[in-house]
C-alpha positions in Angstrom: 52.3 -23.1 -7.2 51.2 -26.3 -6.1 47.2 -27.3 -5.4 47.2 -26.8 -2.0 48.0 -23.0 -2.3 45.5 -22.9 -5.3 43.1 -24.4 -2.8 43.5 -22.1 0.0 43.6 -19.5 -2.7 39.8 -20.7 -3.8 38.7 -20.5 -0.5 40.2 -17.6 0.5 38.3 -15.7 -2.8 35.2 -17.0 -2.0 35.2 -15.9 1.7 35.6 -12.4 0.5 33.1 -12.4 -1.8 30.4 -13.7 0.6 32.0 -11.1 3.2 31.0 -8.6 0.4 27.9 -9.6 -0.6 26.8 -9.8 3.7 28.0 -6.2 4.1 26.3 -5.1 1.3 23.0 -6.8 1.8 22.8 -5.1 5.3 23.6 -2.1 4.1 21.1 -1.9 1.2 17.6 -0.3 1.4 15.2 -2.1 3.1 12.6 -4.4 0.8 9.6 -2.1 -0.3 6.9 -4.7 -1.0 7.5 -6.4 3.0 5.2 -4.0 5.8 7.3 -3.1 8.9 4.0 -4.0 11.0 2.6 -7.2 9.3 2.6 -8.9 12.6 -0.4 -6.3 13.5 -1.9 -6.4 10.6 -1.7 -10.8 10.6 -4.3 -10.1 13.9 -6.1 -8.0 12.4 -6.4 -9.6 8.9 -10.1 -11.5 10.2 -11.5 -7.7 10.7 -10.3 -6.4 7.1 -12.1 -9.8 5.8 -15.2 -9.2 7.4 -15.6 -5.3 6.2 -14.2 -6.4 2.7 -16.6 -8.7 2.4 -19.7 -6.7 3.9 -19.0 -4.1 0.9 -19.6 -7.1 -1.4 -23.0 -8.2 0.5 -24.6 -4.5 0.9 -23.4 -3.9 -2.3 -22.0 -0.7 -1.3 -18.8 -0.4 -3.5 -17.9 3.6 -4.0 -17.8 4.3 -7.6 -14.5 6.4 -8.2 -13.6 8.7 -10.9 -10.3 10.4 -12.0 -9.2 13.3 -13.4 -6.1 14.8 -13.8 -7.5 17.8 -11.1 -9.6 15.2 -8.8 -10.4 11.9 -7.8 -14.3 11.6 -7.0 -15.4 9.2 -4.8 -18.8 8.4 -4.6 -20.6 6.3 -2.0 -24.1 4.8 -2.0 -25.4 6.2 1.6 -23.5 9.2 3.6 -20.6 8.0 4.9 -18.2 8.9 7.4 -13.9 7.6 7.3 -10.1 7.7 5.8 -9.4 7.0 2.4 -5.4 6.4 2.3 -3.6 6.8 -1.0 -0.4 4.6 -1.0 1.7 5.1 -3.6 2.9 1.4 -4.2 6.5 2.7 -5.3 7.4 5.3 -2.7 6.2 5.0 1.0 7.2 8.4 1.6 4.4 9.8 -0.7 1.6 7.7 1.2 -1.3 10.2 2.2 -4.4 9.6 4.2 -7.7 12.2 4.1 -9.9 11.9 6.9 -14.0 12.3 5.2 -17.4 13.0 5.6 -19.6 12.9 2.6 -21.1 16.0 1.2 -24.9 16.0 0.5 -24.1 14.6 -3.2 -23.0 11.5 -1.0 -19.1 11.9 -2.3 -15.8 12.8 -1.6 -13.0 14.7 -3.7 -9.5 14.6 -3.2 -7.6 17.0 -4.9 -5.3 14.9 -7.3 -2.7 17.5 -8.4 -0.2 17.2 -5.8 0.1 13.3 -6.4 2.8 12.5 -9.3 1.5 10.4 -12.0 1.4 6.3 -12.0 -0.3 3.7 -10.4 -1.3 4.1 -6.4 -3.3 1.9 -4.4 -6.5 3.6 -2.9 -8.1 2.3 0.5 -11.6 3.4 1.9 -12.4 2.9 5.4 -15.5 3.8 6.2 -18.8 3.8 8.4 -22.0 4.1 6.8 -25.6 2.5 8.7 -23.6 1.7 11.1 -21.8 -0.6 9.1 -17.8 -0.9 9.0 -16.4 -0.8 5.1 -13.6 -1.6 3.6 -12.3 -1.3 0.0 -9.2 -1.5 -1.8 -8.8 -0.4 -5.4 -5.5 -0.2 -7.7 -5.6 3.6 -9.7 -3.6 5.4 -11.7 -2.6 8.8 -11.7 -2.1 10.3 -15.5 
């Protein structure tokens, strides 16, 4: 075998595996960590900011606790919202409770249905008038 058939040999290997490698990209599951609507939520990213940061001014961060049966979330004045609970793993176990505070000014979401490990809790909420917003990492044991 002389080089020129090693070379077209080379060449030809390495086509086939990049062929490969393309079909099996495409066909793989989609990234997890990369939102299919980030292009709303670039626009909207100012509005997020503004609530975010109004928590941090009116001091009004909810104070959450968890148990193995519940997580409490307790808010400084009544409130009224969504807390979503996205499980940073799965996006098929992502769940969103719409609230209104109790008279004890909190919220509980029964935990047992949730498997165990860490999830990503967002509150989005209107209290005075006011528009919240606040993100917390939590775990689930």
């Amino acid at each position: 075998m002389n080089w020129g058939t090693k070379a077209v040999l080379a060449l030809a290997t390495f086509m086939t595996f990049i062929i490969v490698l393309a079909v099996f990209m495409f066909n793989s599951k989609t990234d997890a960590l990369v939102d299919n609507d980030y292009y709303e939520k670039g626009i909207g990213y100012t509005k997020d900011y503004t609530r975010k940061e109004q928590v941090k001014k009116d001091h009004a961060q909810p104070v959450l606790t968890i148990s193995a049966e519940n997580i409490t979330v307790q808010f400084k004045e009544n409130a009224k919202g969504k807390i979503t609970l996205m499980r940073t793993a799965d996006k098929s176990l992502d769940r969103a409770v719409s609230f209104e505070t109790d008279t004890a000014r909190q919220v509980v979401i029964p935990a047992g249905t949730l498997r165990k490990g860490s999830w990503r809790l967002i509150a989005d909420w209107v209290s005075n008038e006011k528009a919240y917003l606040y993100e917390q990492e939590i775990t689930i044991k």
